[in-house]
C-alpha positions in Angstrom: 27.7 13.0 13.1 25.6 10.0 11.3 22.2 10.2 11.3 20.0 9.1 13.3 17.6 5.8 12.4 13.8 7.1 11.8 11.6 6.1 14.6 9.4 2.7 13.7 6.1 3.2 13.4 4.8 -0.5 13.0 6.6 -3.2 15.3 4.9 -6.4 14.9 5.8 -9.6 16.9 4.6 -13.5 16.5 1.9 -12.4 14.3 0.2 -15.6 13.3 -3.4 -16.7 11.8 -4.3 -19.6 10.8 -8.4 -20.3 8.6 -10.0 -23.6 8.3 -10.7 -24.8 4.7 -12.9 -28.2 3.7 -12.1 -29.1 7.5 -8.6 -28.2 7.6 -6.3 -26.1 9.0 -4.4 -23.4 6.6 -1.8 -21.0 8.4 -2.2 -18.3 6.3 0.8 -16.0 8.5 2.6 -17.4 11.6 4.7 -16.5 14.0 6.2 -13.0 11.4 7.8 -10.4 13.0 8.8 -7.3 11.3 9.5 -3.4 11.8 8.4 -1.1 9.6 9.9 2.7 9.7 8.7 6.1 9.7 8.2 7.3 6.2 9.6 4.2 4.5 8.4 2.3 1.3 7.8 -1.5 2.5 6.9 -3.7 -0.3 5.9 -7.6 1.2 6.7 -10.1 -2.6 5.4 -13.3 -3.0 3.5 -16.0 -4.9 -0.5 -16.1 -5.1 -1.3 -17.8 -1.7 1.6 -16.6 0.3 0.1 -14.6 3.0 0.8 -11.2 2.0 -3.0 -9.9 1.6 -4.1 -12.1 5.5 -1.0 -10.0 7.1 -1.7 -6.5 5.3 -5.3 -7.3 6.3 -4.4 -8.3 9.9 -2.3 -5.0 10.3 -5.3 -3.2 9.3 -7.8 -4.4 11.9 -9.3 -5.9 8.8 -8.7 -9.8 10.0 -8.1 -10.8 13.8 -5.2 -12.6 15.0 -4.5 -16.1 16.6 -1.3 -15.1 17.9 1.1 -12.4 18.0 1.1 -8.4 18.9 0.7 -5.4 15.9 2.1 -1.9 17.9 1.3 0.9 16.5 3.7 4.0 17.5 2.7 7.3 15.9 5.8 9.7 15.2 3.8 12.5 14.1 0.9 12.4 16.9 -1.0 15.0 14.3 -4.4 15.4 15.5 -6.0 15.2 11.8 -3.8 11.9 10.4 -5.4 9.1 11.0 -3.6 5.5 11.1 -4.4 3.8 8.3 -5.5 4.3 4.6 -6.7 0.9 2.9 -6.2 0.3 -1.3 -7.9 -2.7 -2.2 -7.1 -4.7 -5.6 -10.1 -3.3 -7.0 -11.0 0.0 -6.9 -14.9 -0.8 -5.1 -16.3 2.6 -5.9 -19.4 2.9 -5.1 -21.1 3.0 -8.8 -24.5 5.6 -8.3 -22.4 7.9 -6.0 -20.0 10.1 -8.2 -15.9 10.3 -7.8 -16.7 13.2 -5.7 -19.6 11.5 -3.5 -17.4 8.6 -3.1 -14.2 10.6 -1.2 -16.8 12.5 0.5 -18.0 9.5 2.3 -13.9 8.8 3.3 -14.0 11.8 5.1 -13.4 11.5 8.8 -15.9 14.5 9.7 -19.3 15.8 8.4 -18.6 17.3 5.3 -18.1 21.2 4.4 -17.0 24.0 1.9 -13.2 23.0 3.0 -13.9 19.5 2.3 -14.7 19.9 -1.5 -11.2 22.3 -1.6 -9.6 19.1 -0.5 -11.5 16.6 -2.5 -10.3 19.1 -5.6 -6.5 18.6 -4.1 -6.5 15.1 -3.9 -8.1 14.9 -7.1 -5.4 17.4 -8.8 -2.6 14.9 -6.9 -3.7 11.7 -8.6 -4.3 13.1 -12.0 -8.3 12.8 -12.0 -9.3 17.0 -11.8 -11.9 17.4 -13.7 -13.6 13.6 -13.2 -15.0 14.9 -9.7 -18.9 14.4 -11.1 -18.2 11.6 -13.1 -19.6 8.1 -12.3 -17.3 5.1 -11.8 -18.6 3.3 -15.3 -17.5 6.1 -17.5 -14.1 5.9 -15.8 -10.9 3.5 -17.2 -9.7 0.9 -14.7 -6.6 3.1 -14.2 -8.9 6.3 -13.4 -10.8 4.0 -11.0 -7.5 2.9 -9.2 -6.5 6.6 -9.0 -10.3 7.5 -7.4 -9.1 4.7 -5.3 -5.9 6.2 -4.1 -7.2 9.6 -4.1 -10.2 7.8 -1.3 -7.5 5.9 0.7 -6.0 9.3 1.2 -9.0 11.3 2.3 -8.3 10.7 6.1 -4.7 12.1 5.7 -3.4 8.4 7.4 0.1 7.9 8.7 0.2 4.4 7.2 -1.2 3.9 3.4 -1.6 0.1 2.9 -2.1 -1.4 -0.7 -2.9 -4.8 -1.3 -1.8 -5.4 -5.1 -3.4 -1.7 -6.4 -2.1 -2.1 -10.0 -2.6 -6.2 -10.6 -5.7 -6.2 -13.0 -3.9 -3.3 -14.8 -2.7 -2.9 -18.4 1.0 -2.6 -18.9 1.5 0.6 -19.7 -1.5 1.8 -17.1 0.5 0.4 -14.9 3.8 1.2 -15.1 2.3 5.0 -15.3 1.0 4.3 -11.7 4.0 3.4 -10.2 5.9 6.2 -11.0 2.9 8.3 -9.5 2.9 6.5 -6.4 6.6 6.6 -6.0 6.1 10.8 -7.0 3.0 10.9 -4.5 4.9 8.6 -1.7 7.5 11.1 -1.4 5.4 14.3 -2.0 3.3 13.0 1.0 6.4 11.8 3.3 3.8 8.7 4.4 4.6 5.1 5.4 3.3 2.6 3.0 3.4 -1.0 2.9 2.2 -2.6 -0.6 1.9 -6.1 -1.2 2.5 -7.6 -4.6 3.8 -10.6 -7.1 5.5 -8.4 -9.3 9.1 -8.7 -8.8 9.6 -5.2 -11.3 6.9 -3.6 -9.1 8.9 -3.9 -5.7 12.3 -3.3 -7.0 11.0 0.3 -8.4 9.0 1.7 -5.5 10.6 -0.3 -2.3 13.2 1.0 0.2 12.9 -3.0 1.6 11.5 -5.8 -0.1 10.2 -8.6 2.4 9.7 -11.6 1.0 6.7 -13.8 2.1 6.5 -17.8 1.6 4.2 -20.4 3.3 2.8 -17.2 5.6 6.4 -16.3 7.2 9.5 -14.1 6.2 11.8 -16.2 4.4 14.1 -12.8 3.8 14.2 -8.7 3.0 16.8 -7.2 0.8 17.2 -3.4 1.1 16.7 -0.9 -2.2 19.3 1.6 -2.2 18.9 2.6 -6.0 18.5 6.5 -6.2 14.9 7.5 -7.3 13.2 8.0 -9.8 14.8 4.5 -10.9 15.1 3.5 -14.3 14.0 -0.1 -15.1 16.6 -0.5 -18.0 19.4 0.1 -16.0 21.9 -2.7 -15.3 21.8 -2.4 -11.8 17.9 -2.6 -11.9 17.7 -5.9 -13.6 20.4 -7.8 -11.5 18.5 -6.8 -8.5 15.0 -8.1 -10.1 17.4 -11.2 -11.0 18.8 -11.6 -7.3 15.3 -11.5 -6.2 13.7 -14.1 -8.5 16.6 -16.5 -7.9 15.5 -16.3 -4.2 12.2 -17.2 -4.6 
């Protein structure tokens, strides 16, 4: 017997939203519809201007729609997930709180003794234990994005949304991050939806790549390369190849 499909957890219809600039009229996203699965790895591609930060924005409550409908159907109906955890493309620590201080204020509820316990796990799972009283200026940009991660996780959500996490990165800081994500993403068995430019990016951590152009879909190509995937490979490249050629 096949399996069955996983349930959807984002089904988004006519979404559209449109800013005014100098006295004109920019759609940043109209009229995209998309479904995003239970426990799948979304990543939305595209050029600097595209829409993919307005549309992870409008999914997150973070911008308001003209247009369109954003359902959210929780499969796990788990009483201490929350929806959403938000990565920004900087890491915006607060800089006189320490790493701790800052995921304390993530923290749905008032703060207790279990609440450092899973401060200390979250820290262990992106690679910061120790840093907990450490201040964001004596922390590397790629400590500061894993504070960052570590923060969007606090609320345990059901949907982790990252808006270019790794773009002001080195490298080699970055590359180190994707494989952690990818390890973490799976670890976690949480949706996530990542926007980014980097074609190498999506093709490593994406189950589907959308891609984005003039604020609509203009196509997705499904990722079926076995994980953890290695970038030298053959099969790799002509997928990062097939994708550039599309845009």
């Amino acid at each position: 017997m096949a399996e069955s499909a996983p349930p959807n957890i984002l089904s988004i219809r006519g979404l559209s939203r449109t800013f005014r600039n100098q006295g004109k009229e920019v759609r940043a996203v109209h009229d995209l519809d998309l479904v995003i699965p239970a426990g799948s790895f979304t990543v939305i591609l595209g050029p600097s201007g595209c829409g993919k930060t307005t549309f992870l924005r409008l999914v997150a409550g973070l911008e308001t729609a003209d247009a369109g409908h954003i359902d959210f159907a929780s499969p796990l109906q788990h009483p201490s997930r929350s929806r959403f955890g938000f990565m920004f493309q900087e890491p915006r620590l607060l800089p006189w709180l320490t790493v701790e201080e800052n995921l304390r204020l993530a923290f749905p509820t008032k703060a207790d003794a279990k609440t450092g316990e899973e401060i200390n796990h979250l820290l262990g799972l992106v690679g910061l234990e120790g840093w907990k009283k450490a201040y964001p200026r004596s922390l590397s940009g790629g400590m500061a994005q894993r504070a960052a991660l570590a923060r969007a996780l606090c609320r345990k959500p059901e949907l982790l949304l990252l808006d270019e996490p790794f773009g002001a990165l080195d490298a080699f800081t970055r590359a180190r991050l994707r494989r952690d994500l990818d390890a973490l993403w799976k670890s976690l068995q949480v949706t996530v939806i990542l926007v980014t430019h980097d074609i190498e990016e999506a093709v490593y951590l994406a189950d589907r790549v959308i891609r984005m152009k003039d604020g609509g879909i203009e196509g997705c190509l499904d990722i079926s390369l076995p994980r953890p995937r290695e970038q030298r490979s053959g099969n790799f490249q002509n997928l990062c190849r097939l994708i550039e050629e599309a845009l």
